[in-house]
PANULO-30674 format. One record per atom (N, C-alpha, C): residue in one letter; x, z, y. Coordinates in steps of 0.05 Angstrom, whole numbers, plus 5000, padded with zeros to 4 digits. Layout:
BEGIN
AXZY ...
//
This chain:
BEGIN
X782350038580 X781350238562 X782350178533 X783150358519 X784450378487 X782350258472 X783750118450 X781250058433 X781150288419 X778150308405 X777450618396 X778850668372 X781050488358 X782150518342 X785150658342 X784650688364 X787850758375 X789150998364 X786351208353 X785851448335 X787551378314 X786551218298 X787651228272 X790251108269 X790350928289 X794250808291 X795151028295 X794751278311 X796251578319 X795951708291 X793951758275 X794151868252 X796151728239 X795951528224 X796551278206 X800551288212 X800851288239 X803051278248 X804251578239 X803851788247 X804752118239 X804352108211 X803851988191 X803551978168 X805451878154 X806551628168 X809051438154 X811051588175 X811551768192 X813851848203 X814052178192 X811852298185 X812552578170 X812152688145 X810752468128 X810452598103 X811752448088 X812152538062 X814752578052 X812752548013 X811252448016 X809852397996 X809052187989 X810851977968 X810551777968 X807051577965 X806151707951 X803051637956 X801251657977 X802451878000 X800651858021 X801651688041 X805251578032 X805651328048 X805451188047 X804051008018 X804250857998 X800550808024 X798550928019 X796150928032 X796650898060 X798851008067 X798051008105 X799750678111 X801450588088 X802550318096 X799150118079 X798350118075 X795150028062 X793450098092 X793550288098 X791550318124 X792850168148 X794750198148 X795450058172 X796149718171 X796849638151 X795449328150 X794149308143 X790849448144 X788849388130 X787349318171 X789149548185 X788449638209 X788449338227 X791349328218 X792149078240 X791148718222 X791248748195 X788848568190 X786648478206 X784648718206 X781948648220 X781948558244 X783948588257 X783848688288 X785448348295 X786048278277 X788248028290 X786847838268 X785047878246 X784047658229 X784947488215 X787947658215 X789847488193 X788947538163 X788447318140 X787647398119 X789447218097 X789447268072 X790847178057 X790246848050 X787946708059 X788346418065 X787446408091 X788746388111 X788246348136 X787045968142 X786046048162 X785045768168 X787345678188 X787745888207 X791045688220 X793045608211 X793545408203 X796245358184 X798945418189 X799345568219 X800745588236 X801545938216 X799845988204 X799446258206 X800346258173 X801546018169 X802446018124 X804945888126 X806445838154 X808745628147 X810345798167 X812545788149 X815545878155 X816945738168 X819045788190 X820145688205 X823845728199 X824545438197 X827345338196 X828345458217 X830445678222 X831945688243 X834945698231 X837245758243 X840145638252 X841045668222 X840246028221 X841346118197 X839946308178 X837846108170 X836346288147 X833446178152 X831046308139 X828446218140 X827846408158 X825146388174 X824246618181 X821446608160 X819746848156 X817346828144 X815846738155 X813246548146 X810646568149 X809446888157 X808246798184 X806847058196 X805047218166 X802747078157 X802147158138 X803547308116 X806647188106 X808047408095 X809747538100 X810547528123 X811347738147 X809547988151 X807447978156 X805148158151 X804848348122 X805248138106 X805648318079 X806248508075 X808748478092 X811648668091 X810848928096 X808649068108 X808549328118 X807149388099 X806149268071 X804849448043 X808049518033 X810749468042 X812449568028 X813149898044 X811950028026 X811550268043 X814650478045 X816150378036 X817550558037 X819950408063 X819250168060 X821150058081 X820050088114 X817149998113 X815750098141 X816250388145 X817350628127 X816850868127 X819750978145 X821350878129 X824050938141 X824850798165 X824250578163 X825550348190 X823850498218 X821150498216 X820050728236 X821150948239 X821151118222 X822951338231 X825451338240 X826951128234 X829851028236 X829550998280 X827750798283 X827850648305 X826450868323 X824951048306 X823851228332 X826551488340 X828151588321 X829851668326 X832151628345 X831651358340 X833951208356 X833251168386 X830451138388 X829651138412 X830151358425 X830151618418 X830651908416 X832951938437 X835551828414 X837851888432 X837951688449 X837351338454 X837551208470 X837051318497 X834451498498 X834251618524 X836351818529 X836751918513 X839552128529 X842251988546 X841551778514 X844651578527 X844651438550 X841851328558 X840951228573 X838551358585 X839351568603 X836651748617 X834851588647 X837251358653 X835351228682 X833451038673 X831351038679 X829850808673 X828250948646 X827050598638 X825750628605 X827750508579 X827950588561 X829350498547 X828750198538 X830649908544 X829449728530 X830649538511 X827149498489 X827649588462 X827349238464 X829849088437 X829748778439 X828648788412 X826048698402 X825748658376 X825848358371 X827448358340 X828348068341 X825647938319 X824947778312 X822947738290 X821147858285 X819947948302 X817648188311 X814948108289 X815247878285 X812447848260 X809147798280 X807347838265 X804747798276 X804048028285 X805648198267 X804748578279 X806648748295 X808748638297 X810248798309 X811049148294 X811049128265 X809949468252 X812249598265 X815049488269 X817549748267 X818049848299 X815049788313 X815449908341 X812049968353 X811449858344 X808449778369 X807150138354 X808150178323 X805350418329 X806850708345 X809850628348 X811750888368 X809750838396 X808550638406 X807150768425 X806050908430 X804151018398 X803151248407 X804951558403 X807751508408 X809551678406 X810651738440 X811051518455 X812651558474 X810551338498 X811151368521 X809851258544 X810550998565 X809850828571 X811150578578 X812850558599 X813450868603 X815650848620 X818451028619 X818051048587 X820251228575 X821650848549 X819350688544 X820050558526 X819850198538 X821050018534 X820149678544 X820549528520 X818349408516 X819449248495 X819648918497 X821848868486 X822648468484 X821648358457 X819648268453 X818448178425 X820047828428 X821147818399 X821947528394 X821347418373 X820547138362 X819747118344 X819646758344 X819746678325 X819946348319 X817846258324 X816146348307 X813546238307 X812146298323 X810646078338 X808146158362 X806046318363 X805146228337 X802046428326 X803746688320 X805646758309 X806947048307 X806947198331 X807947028354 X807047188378 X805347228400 X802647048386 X799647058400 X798647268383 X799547308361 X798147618337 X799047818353 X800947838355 X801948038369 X801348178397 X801247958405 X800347868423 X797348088433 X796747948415 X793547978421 X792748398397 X794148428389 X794548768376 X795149028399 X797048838422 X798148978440 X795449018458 X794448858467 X791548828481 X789148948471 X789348948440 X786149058433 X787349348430 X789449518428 X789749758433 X790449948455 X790549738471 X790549788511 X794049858515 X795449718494 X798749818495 X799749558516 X798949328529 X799549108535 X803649228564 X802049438570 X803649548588 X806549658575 X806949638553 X808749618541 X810649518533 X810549188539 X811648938535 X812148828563 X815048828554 X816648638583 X816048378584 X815748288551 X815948008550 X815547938526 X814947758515 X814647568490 X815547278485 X817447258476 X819647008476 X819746888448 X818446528453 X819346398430 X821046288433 X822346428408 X826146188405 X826846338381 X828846238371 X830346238347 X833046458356 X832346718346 X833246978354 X837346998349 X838146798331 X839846708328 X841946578341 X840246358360 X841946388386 X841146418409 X838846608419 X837546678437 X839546858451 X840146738483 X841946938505 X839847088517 X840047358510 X838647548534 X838847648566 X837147628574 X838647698600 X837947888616 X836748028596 X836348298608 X838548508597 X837448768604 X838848998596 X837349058557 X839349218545 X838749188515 X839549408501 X837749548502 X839349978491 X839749988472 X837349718451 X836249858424 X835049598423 X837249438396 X836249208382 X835849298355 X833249178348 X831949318319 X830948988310 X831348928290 X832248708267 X831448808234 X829348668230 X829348738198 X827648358185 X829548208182 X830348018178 X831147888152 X830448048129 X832748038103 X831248068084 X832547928055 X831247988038 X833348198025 X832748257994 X835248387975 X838148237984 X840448317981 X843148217984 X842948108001 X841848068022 X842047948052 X841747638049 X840947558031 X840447268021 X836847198030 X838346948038 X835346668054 X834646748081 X833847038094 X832747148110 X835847088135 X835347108161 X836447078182 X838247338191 X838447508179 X839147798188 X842047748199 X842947718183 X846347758190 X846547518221 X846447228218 X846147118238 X844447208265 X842247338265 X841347488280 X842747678292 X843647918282 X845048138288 X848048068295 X849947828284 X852247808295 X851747688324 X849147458332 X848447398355 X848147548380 X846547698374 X844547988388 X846048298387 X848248328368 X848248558375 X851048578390 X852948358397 X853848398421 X853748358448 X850548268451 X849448328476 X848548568486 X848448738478 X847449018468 X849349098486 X848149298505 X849849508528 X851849728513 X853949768528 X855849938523 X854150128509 X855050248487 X853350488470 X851050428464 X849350178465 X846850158459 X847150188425 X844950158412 X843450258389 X842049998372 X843450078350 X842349758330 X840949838304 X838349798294 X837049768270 X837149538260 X837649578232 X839349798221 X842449818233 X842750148222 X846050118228 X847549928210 X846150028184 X848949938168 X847549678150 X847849508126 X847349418108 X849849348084 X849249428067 X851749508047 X850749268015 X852449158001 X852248997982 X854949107971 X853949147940 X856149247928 X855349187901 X857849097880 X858148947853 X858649197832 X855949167816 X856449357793 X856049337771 X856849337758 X856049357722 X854149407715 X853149297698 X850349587693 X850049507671 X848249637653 X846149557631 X844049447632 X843149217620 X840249137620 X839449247609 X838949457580 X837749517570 X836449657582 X837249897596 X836950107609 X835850067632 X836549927654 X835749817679 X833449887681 X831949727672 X829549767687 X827049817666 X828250087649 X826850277628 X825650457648 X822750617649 X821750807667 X823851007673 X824051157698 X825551367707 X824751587688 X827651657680 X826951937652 X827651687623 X827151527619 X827451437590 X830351587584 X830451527561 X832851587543 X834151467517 X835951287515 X836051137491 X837251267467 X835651207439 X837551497423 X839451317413 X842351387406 X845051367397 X845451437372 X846951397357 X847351527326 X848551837339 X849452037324 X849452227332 X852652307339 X853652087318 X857552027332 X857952007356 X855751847367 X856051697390 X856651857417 X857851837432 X858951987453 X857451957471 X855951697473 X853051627491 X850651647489 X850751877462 X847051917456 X845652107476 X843651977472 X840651937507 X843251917524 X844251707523 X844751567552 X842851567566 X841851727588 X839351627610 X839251437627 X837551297649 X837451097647 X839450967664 X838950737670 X841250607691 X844250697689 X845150577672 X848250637661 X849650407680 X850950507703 X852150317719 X854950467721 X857150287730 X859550227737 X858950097768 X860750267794 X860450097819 X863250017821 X864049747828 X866649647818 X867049637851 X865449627873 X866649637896 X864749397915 X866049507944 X864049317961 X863549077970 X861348927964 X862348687974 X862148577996 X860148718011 X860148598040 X858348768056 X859848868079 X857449108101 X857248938130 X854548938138 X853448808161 X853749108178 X855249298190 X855249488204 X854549418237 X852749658256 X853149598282 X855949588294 X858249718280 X860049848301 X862749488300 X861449288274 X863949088276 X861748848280 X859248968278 X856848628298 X857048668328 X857648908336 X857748968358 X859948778377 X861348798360 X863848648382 X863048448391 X864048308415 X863048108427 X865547868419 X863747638415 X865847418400 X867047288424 X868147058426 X870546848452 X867546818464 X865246818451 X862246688466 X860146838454 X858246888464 X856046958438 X854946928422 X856146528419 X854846458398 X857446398383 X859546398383 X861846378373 X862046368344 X860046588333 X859946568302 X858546258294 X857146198307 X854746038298 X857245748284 X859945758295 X861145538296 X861945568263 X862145788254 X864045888223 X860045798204 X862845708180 X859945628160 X858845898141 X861946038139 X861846358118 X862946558136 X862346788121 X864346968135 X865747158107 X868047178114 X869847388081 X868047578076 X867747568048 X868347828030 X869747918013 X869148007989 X871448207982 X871848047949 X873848097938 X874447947915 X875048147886 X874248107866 X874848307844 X875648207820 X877948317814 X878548327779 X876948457760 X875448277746 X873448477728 X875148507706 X875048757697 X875648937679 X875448807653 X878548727641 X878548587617 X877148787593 X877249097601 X876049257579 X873249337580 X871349127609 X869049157606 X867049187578 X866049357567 X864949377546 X862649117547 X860849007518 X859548747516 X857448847535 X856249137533 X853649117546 X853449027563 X854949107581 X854549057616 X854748757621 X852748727643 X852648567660 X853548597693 X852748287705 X853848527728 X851448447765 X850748627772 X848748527793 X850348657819 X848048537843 X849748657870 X847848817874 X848049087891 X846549337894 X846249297929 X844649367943 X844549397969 X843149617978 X844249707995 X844249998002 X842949938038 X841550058051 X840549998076 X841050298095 X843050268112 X842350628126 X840150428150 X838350548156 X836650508177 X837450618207 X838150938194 X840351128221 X839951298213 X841951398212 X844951728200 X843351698185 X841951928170 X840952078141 X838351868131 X837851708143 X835551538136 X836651288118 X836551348097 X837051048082 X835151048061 X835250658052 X834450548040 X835250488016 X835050697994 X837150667973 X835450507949 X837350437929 X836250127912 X833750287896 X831850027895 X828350147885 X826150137913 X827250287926 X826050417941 X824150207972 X824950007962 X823749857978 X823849597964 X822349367961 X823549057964 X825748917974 X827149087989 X829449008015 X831649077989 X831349237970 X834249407961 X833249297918 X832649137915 X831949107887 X834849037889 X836649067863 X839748927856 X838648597839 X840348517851 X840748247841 X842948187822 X841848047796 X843147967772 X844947797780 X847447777767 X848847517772 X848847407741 X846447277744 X845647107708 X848246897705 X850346877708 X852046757702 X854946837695 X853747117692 X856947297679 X856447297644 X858547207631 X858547337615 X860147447589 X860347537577 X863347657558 X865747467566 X865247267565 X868447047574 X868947097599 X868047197614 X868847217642 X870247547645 X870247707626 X873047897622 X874847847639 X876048007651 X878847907664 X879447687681 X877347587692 X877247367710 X876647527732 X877147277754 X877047427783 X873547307786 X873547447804 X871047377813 X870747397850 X870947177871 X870647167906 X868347127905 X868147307926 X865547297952 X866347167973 X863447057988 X864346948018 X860846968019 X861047098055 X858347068062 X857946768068 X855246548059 X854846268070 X852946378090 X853946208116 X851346128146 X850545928139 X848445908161 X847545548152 X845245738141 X843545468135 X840345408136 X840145518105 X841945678094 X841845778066 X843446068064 X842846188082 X845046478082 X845046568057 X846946728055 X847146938029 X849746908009 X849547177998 X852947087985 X852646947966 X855446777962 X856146587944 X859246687930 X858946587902 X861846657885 X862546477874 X864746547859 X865946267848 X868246487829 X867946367806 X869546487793 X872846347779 X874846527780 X876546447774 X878946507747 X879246397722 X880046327707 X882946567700 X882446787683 X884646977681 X887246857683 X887746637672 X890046447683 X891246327702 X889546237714 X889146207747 X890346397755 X888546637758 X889146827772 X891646927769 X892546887743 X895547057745 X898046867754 X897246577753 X899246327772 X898546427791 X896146497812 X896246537840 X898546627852 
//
């Protein structure tokens, strides 16, 4: 029998998948970990300690269940990545009409948010789910959410291991991964998804599709002035009320896409052997004006028209690179993604002199 709450997960859920009003998603991501709070007794000093400590895996941290949990007050990211993964489930069944579609979630958390409330969308024999997760107490929470809402019949399985180099051995339509912080830095995502998503069946389906990092100029002044400010200029000025966020995008620096994680490596763990992986390298603009600085922007498609554009979540804040500055004119500037127990991009800058002996 359902727990009698099963009502308001069906409300709560149709709320972050159809309205389109940031305050009533802003409340239904508040109701729904307020929901799965009570129900699993996770609280902001927990007495299991199991339930405050973060787990070391291959390539990156995973969260503390407790701030893993957090994550679904970021309402705009629970908002889209649900709608993202329920979509996807959508066509998975066309693509795949025999059987139930099954769904591998990698770092599933204590709540499981970017799948467990689609149950009350679709039926346990249209949907299967593979919950994975590092931490043990992350998947006794879970665990135990699936049970007090009578969804238990929904779950193939629940597997502790380090999602990174975990071999599946089942069938895999639809791997969904949200693993990351801003710029794909500390969090496990990229090592995760190059692992996992070429185990993924011919045409299967990956959340997110895309993840995008890209180097831009900007203004501090302006940055992060309220939406609408306007700075006044002398009246010469060719930039008076400049409005806000005065950026320059100088180009990309690095995309985690399904269609090139997809490939399958000499092994599946084949990446795990490389310490970086390339990115992209830039000549900054000897006529960069003094204002600018310069940060990385990250852009998230969840799937086709669903993205996560910068603001709009915690996942997409741009990151400063506090170490640019006027002398670095005309110098190059490399990327390289670092693996290892410290993911995230790293640069190194190189000397307009340099660069032109290269």
């Amino acid at each position: 029998m359902r727990h009698t709450t099963f009502g308001e997960l069906k409300q709560i859920t149709e709320e972050l998948l159809l309205s389109d009003n940031p305050g009533t998603l802003e409340k239904a991501a508040l109701r729904l970990h307020q929901l799965f709070s009570d129900i699993t007794h996770i609280t902001e000093s927990p007495d299991d300690v199991r339930e405050s400590t973060g787990e070391l895996v291959s390539n990156g941290v995973a969260l503390a269940p407790i701030d893993a949990a957090r994550c679904v007050l970021d309402s705009g990211r629970t908002s889209k990545f649900l709608r993202g993964t329920c979509a996807a489930i959508m066509e998975a069944r066309k693509r795949f009409p025999v059987g139930p579609v099954e769904i591998l979630y990698a770092g599933c958390g204590p709540f499981a948010t970017l799948v467990l409330p689609l149950a009350t969308r679709f039926k346990p024999d249209q949907i299967q789910l593979t919950l994975i997760d590092i931490n043990a107490r992350a998947l006794e929470l879970a665990r135990g959410l699936f049970q007090a809402f009578g969804l238990s019949d929904y779950v193939r399985d629940y597997i502790q291991t380090d999602a990174t180099t975990y071999i599946h051995r089942g069938a895999a339509h639809l791997l969904v991964i949200e693993a990351m912080q801003n710029a794909l830095s500390k969090e496990p995502q990229v090592g995760i998804t190059l692992n996992l998503a070429p185990q993924l069946c011919k045409n299967g389906l990956l959340i997110p599709e895309k993840v995008t990092v890209d180097l831009c100029a900007y203004d501090p002044r302006l940055e992060y002035l309220p939406r609408g400010t306007c700075v006044n200029e002398p009246v010469s000025s060719s930039t008076a009320r400049r409005p806000t966020k005065d950026r320059i995008n100088l180009g990309r620096v690095f995309e985690l896409a399904a269609a090139e994680a997809s490939k399958p490596c000499a092994t599946p763990n084949e990446f795990s052997k490389l310490s970086c992986l390339p990115a992209a390298g830039f000549e900054i603009p000897a006529d960069l004006e003094a204002r600018y600085g310069l940060l990385l922007s990250t852009t998230i498609t969840v799937y086709h028209s669903l993205v996560l554009g910068e603001y709009e979540s915690g996942l997409t804040h741009p990151v400063p690179l506090f170490d640019f500055s006027r002398a670095n004119r005309g110098d190059r500037l490399d990327f390289h993604y670092a693996l290892g127990s410290r993911p995230g991009l790293e640069h190194r800058w190189i000397a307009r002199g340099a660069c032109d002996r290269s």
